[in-house]
C-alpha positions in Angstrom: -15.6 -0.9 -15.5 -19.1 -1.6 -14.1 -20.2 0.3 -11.0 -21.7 -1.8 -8.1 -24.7 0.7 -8.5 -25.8 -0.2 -11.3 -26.4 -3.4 -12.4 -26.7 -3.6 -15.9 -22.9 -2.3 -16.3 -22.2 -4.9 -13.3 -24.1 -7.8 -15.3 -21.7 -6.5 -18.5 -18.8 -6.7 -16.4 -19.6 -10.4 -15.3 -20.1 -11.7 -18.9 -16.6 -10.3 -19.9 -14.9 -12.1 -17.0 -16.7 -15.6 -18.0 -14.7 -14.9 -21.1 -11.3 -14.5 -19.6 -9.5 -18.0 -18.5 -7.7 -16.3 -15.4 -11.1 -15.1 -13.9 -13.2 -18.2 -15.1 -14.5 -20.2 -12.1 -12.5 -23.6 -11.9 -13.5 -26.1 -9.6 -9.1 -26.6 -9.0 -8.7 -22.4 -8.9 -8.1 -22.8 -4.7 -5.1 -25.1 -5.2 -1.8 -24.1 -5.8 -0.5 -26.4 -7.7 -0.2 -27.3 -10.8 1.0 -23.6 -11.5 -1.7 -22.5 -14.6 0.4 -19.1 -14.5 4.0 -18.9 -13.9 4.1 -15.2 -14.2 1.7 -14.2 -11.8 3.8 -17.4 -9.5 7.0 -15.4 -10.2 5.3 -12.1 -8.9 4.4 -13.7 -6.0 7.7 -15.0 -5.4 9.3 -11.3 -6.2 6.6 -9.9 -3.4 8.0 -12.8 -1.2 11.6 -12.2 -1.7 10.8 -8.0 -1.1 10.5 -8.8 2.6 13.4 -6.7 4.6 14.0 -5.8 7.9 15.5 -2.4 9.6 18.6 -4.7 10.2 20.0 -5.1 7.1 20.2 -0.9 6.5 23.7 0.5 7.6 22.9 3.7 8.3 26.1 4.7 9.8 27.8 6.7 7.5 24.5 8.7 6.3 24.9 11.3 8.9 28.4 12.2 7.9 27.3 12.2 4.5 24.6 14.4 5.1 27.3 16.8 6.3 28.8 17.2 3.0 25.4 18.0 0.7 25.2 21.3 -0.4 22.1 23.2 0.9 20.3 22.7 -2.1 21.0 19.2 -2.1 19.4 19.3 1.6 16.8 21.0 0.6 15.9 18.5 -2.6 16.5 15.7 0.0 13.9 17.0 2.8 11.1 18.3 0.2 11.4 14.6 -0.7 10.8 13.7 2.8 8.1 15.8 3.3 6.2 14.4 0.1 7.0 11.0 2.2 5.4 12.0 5.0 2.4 13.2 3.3 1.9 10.2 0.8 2.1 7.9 4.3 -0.8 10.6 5.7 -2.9 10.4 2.7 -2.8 6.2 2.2 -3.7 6.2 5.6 -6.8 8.5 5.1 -8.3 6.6 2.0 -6.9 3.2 2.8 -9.0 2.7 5.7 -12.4 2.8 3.7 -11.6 -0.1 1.3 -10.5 -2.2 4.4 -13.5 -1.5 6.0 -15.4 -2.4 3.2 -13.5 -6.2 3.3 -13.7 -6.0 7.3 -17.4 -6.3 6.7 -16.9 -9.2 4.6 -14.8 -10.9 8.0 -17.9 -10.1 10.6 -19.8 -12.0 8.1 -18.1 -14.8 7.9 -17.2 -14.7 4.6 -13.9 -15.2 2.1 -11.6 -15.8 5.1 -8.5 -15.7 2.4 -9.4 -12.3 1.3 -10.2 -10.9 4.6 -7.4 -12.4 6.3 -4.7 -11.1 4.0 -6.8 -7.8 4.1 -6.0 -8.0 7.9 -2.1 -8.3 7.1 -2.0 -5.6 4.5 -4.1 -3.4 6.7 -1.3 -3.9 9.7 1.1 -2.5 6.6 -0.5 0.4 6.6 -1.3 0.8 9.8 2.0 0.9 10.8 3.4 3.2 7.9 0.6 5.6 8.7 1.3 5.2 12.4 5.4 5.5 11.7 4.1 9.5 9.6 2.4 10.5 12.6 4.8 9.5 15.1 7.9 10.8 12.8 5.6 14.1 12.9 5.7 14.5 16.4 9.0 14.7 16.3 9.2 17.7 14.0 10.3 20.8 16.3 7.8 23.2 13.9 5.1 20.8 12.9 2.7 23.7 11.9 5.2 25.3 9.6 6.1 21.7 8.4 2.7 21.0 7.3 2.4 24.3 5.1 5.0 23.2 3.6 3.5 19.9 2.7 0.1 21.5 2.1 2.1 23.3 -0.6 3.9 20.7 -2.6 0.2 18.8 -2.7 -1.7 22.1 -4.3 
């Protein structure tokens, strides 16, 4: 792939997608309908359909079974937790520069499809990375807590 740097690989990069149907500029590519690609329509649908709530999760009999786990089956279910936790940190960290990068595109006025959605996806992660923090806090040994996820990220 080109780099926006330089602009001989970006100039490549432009001719290849001219030659590509899906990427080819069409004066009908902002409406919906007809679907041209049923697959990509079904994906969206699938993304749709994904939507859930806290609601519909019964957690009630999880803290009975976490009773009956072994230790080590404790211990395999919280270094799973703590990779959570740290994956949420880390999407956080290096999501924020790409939004920025489309927020820049917002104060300018421009692609307001783009930006918008880049608005709603940026809640998304603003609220998982703000969910890892505040689940943190919670943590009675954060320090130790954080070696320990330090560890499983070396």
């Amino acid at each position: 792939m080109g780099s926006l740097r330089n602009g001989t690989e970006r100039g490549l990069l432009h001719e290849e997608e001219k030659e590509e149907p899906i990427l080819m500029e069409q004066s009908q590519r902002f409406c919906m309908f007809p679907i041209r690609y049923p697959q990509i329509w079904e994906m969206y649908k699938k993304a749709q359909a994904s939507f859930w709530t806290a609601k519909e999760v019964d957690l009630f009999l999880d803290f009975q079974h976490w009773e009956t786990l072994s230790e080590s089956e404790k211990h395999f279910s919280s270094t799973s937790f703590a990779e959570t936790l740290a994956f949420a940190c880390v999407e956080g960290i290096f999501f924020s520069g790409s939004f920025c990068a489309i927020f820049w595109l917002k104060k300018g006025g421009m692609m307001p499809g783009l930006t918008f959605s880049n608005e709603l996806i940026s809640i998304d992660e603003g609220l998982r990375c703000d969910f890892a923090c505040q689940l943190y806090s919670l943590l009675q040994k954060q320090l130790l807590y954080m070696a320990k996820i330090s560890s499983h990220c070396a």
